[in-house]
C-alpha positions as CSV (number, residue, x, y, z in Angstrom):
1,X,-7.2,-8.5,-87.0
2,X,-6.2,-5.1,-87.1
3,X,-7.7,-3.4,-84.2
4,X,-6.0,-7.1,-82.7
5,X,-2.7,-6.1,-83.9
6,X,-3.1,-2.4,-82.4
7,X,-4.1,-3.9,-78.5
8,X,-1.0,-5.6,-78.5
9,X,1.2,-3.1,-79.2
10,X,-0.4,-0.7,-76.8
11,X,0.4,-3.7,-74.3
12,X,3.8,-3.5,-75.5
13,X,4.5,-0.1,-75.5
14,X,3.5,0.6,-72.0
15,X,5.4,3.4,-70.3
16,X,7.2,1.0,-68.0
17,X,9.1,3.8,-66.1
18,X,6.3,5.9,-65.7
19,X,4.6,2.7,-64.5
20,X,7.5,2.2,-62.2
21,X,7.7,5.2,-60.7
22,X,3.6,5.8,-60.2
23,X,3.9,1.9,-58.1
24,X,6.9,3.3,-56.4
25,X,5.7,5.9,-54.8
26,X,2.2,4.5,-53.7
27,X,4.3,1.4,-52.1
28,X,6.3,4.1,-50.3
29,X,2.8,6.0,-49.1
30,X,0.9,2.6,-48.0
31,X,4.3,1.7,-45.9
32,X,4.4,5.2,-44.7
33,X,0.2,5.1,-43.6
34,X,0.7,2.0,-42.7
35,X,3.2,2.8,-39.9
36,X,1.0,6.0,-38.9
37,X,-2.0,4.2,-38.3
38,X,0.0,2.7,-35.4
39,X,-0.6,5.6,-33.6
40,X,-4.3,5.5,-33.3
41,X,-6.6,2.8,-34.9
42,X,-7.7,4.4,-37.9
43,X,-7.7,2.1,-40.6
44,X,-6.1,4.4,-43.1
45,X,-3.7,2.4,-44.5
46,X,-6.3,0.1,-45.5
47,X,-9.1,2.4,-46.9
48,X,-5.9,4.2,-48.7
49,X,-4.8,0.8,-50.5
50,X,-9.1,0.6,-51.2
51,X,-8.4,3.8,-52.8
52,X,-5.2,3.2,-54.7
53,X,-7.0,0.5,-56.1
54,X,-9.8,2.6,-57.4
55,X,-7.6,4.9,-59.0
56,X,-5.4,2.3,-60.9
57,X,-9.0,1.0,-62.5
58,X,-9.6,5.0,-63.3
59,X,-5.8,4.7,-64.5
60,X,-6.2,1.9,-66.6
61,X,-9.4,3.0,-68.3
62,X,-7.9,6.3,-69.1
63,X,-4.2,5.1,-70.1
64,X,-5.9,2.5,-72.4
65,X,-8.0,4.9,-74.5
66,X,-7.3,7.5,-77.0
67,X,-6.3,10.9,-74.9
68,X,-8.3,12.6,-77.7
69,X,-11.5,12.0,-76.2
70,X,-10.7,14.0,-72.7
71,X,-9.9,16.8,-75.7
72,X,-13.2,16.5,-77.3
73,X,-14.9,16.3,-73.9
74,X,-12.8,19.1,-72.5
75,X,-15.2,22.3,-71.7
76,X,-18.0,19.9,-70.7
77,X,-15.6,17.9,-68.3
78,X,-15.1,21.7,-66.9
79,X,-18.0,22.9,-67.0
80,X,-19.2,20.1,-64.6
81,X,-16.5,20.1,-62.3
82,X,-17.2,24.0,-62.0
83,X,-20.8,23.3,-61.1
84,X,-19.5,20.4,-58.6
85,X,-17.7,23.3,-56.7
86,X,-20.6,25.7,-57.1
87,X,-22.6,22.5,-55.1
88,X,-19.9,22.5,-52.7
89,X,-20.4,26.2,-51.0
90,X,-24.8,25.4,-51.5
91,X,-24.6,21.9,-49.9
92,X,-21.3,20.6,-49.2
93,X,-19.9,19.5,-45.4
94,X,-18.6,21.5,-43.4
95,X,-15.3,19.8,-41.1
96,X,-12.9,22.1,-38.9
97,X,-14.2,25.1,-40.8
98,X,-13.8,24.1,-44.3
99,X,-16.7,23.3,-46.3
100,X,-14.4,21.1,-49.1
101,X,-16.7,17.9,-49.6
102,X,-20.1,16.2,-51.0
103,X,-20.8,13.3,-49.0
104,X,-22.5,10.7,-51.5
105,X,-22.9,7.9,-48.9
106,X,-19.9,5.9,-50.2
107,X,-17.6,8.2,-50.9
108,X,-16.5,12.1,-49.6
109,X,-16.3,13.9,-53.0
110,X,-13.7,16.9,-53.0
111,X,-14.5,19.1,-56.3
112,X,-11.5,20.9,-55.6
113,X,-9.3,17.9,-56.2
114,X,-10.6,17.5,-59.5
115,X,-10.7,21.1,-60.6
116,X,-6.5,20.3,-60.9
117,X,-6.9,18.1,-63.7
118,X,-10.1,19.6,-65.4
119,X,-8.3,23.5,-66.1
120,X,-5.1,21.1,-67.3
121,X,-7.6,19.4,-70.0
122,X,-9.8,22.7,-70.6
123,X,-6.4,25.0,-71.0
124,X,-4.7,22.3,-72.8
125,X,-8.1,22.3,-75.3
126,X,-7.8,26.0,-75.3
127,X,-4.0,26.4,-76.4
128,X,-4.4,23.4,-79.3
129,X,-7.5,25.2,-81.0
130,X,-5.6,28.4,-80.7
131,X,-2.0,27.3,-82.5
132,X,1.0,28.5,-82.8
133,X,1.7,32.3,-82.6
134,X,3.9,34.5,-82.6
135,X,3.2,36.5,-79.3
136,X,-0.1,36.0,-77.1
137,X,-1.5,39.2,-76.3
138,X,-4.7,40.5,-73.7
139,X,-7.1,39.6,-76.5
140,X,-5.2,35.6,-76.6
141,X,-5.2,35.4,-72.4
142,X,-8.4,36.5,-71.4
143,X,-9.9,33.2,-72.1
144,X,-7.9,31.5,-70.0
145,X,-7.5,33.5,-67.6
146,X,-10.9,33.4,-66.7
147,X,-11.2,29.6,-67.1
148,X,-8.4,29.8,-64.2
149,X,-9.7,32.6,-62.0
150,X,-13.4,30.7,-61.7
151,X,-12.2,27.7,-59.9
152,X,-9.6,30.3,-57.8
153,X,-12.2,32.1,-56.4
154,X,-14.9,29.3,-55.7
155,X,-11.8,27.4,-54.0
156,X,-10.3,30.2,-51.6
157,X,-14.2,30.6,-50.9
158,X,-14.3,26.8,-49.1
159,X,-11.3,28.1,-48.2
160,X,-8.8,26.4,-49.4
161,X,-5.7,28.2,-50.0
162,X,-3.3,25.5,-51.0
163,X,-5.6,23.7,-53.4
164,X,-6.6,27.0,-54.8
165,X,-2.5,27.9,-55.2
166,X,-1.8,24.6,-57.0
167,X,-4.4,25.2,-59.4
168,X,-2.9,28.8,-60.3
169,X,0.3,27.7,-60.6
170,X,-0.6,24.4,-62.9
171,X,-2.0,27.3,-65.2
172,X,1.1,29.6,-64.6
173,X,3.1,27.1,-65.9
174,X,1.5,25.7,-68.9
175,X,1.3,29.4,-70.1
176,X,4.6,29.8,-69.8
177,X,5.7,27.3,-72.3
178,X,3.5,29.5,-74.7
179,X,4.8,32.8,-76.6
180,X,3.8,35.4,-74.1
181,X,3.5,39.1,-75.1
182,X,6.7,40.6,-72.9
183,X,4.2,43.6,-72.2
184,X,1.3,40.9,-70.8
185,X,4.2,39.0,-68.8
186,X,4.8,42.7,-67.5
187,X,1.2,44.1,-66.7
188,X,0.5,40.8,-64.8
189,X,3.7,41.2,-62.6
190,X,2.1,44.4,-61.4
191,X,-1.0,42.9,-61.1
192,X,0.2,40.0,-58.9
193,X,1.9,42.7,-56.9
194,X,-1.2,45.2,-56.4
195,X,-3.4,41.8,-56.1
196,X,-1.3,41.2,-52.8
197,X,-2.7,43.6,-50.3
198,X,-6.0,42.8,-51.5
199,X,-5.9,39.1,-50.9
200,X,-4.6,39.6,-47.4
201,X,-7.3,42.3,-46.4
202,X,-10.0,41.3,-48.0
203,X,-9.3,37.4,-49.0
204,X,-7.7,35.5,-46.4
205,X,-9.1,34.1,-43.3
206,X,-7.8,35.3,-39.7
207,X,-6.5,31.4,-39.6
208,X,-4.6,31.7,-42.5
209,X,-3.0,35.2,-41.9
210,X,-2.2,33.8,-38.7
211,X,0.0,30.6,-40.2
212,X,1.7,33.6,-42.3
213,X,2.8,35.6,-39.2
214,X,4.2,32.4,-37.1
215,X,5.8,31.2,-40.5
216,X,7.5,35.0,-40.1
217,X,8.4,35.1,-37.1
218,X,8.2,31.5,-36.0
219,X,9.7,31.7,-32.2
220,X,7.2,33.9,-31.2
221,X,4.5,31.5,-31.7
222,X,5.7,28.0,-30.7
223,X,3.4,27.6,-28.5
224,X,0.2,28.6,-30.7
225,X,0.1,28.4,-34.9
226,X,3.9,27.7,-35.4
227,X,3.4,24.4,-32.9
228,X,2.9,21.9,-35.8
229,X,5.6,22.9,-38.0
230,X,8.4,23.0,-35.2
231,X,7.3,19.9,-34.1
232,X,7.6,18.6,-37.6
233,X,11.1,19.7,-38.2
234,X,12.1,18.0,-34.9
235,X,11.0,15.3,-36.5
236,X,12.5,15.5,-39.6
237,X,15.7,16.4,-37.7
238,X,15.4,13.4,-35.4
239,X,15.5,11.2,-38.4
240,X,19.2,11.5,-39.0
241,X,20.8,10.1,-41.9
242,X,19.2,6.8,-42.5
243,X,16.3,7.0,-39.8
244,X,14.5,5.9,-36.5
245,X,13.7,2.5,-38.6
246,X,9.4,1.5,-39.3
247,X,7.5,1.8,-36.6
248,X,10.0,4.0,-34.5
249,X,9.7,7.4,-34.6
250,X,9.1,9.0,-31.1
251,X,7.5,12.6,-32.8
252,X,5.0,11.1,-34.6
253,X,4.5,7.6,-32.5
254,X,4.0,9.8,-29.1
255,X,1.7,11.8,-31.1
256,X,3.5,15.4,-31.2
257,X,2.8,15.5,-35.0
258,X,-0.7,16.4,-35.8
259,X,-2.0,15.5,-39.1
260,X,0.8,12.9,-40.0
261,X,-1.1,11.0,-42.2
262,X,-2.4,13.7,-44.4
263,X,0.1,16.9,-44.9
264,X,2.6,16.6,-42.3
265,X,3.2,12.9,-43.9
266,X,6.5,13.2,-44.8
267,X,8.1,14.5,-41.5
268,X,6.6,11.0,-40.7
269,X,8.4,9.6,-43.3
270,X,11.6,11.4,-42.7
271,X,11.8,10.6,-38.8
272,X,11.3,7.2,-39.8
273,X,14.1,6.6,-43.1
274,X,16.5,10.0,-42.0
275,X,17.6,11.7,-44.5
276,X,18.6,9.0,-47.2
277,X,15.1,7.9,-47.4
278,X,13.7,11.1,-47.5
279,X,16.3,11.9,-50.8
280,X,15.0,8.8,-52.8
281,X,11.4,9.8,-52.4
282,X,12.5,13.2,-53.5
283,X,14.3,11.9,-56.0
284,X,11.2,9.4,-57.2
285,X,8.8,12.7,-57.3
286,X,11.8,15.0,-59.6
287,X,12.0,11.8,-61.9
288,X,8.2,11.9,-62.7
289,X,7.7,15.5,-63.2
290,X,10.4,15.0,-65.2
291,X,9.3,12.0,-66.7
292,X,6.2,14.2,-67.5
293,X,8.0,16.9,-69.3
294,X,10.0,13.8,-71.0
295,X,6.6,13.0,-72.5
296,X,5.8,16.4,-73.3
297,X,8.4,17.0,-75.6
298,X,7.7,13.8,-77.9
299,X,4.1,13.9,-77.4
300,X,2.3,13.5,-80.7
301,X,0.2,16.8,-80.8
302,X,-0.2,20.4,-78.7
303,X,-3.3,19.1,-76.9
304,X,-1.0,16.4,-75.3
305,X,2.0,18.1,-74.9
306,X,0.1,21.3,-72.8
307,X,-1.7,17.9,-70.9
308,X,1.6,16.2,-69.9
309,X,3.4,19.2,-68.7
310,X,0.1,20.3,-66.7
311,X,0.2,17.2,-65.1
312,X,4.1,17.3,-64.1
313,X,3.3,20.8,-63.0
314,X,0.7,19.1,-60.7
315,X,2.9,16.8,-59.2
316,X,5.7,19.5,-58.6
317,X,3.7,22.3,-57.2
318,X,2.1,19.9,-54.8
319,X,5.7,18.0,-53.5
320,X,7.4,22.0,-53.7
321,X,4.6,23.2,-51.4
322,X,4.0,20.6,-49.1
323,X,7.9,20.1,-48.3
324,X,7.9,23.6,-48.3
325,X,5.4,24.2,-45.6
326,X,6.4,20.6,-43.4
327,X,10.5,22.0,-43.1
328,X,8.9,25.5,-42.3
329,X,10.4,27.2,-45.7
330,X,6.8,28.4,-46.9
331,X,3.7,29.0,-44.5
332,X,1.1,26.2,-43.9
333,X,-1.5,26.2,-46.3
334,X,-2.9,22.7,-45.8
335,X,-1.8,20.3,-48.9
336,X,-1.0,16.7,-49.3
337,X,1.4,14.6,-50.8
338,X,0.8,13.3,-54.0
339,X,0.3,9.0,-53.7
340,X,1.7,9.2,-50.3
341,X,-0.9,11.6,-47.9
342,X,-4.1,10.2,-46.9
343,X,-6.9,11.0,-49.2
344,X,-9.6,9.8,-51.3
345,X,-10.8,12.5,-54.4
346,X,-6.9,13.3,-54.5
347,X,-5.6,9.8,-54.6
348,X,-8.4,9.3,-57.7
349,X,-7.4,12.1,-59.0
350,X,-3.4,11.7,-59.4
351,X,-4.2,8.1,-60.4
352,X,-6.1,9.6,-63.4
353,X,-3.9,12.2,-64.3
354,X,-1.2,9.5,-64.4
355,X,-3.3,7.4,-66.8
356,X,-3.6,10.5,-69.3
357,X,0.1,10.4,-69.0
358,X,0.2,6.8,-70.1
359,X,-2.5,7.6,-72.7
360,X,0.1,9.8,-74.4
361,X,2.8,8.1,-73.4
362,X,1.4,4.9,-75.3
363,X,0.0,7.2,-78.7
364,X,4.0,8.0,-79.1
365,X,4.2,5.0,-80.4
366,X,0.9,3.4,-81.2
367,X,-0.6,5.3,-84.5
């Protein structure tokens, strides 16, 4: 009767604006790929829906069991997405110079994509065993640090930039709700700073140094690496306030917008709604990070609280970027948009990371 009486209140207690919010959006990106696959017969729309699916059922298991478990399970959960990546650069496909996937028949497994949520669990498992104190020093950091730097380098290495950045600054900003040392805050300022040169002599690919420069000095290259993002804010400028209307934007329709199902999704989306619809899906991604932090705060332990603000970190770093790079404020790096871009490991992987929300979302309440 007990365990009964427990089910039922987990039912009950559902995170309904969580839930809201997670359908929301993923009605918003089916509509969206729905529209794009217009342009060429792709059937994205439809393996995306296959895919939202799929995630929901990863959702559901996840949001229905105790969160505790992913804590128990955290190194190993690491430790075998790191050896997924290691599998990636030995025996992974290589598509428009990127050697990102696993192909298992079935499916295209992206490592990288998963990577996102396992440092959030291992970090958050870090943190929690470590407690509260005072200040972190070197001695406190190093761990973590290193449990972040692993999956940095094997990821730059496919390459993947973007991916790569998100997972950084996921880490960046779980630490910063710690007590940092003002003298380790310091020392890795400089760091950062000497680290710069480095990456771009020694680190980054001619391609992506390239997207740098036209992002710099963007009227010199409209015709070469700065093409897609000018084309993307005519787009997004063509929209207007309320939109060309479904089915009716002229960039993306006439096919001047390359990749407008996967990162340049939401000039699609703006050129289509203007710039009212393109304010409520903003709006929709700031309420669920928020949302996320919301969750933090009342959480019932450190382990979850570190969890749900990794997670709304996730989701803010990817919409930050991605806008970012599509309205030509930040250089192209190649990222999607969370429940709304075309993807498969990603889509998964937000739909589970939204389901260890709910799982400590629902343990607020259910004891």
């Amino acid at each position: 009767m007990k365990s009964t009486r427990l089910a039922g209140n987990r039912t009950r207690n559902v995170d309904l604006v969580l839930l809201f919010l997670l359908m929301t959006i993923a009605l918003v990106g089916y509509v969206d790929l729905h529209s794009s696959a217009n342009v060429a017969v792709t059937g994205h729309d439809k393996a995306h829906l296959i895919r939202l699916v799929v995630g929901l059922v990863a959702a559901t298991a996840i949001g229905f069991r105790d969160y505790r478990f992913l804590e128990r399970w955290a190194y190993i959960i690491y430790g075998g997405v790191m050896l997924l990546l290691l599998a990636v650069l030995l025996v992974g496909d290589i598509r428009n110079g990127s050697q990102r996937w696993i192909d298992l028949g079935f499916f295209d497994l992206q490592p990288s994509e998963l990577s996102k949520l396992a440092v959030i669990i291992a970090l958050a498992r870090y943190f929690h065993d470590l407690g509260e104190r005072d200040r972190l020093g070197f001695a406190d950091l190093w761990p973590p640090a290193l449990m972040v730097a692993f999956p940095f380098v094997l990821i730059l290495e496919e390459p993947d930039l973007g991916t790569g950045l998100v997972v950084l600054f996921i880490a960046l900003t779980m630490m910063a709700v710690q007590r940092i040392s003002w003298l380790v805050i310091g020392a890795s300022g400089l760091a950062a700073a000497a680290a710069a040169p480095i990456m771009w002599f020694f680190v980054m690919h001619d391609y992506q140094k390239a997207r740098v420069l036209a992002f710099m000095s963007p009227e010199r290259h409209l015709q070469g690496d700065a093409w897609q993002v000018s084309q993307s804010m005519i787009a997004i400028g063509s929209g207007g306030l309320t939109g060309k209307g479904f089915l009716k934007g002229s960039q993306v329709q006439g096919g001047f917008v390359t990749y407008h199902e996967t990162d340049f999704i939401f000039a699609h989306h703006a050129e289509q709604w203007g710039f009212l619809g393109s304010l409520l899906l903003l709006g929709l991604y700031l309420a669920l990070a928020w949302w996320s932090l919301n969750i933090a705060r009342t959480a019932r332990d450190r382990f979850a609280m570190l969890c749900s603000v990794g997670v709304g970190a996730f989701v803010f770093w990817h919409v930050i970027i991605n806008i970012g790079m599509v309205t030509g404020t930040l250089p192209v790096v190649g990222l999607w948009l969370p429940l709304v871009s075309y993807g498969g490991t990603a889509t998964v992987t937000v739909m589970a990371a939204m389901g260890l929300l709910t799982s400590i979302s629902l343990r607020r309440h259910v004891f």
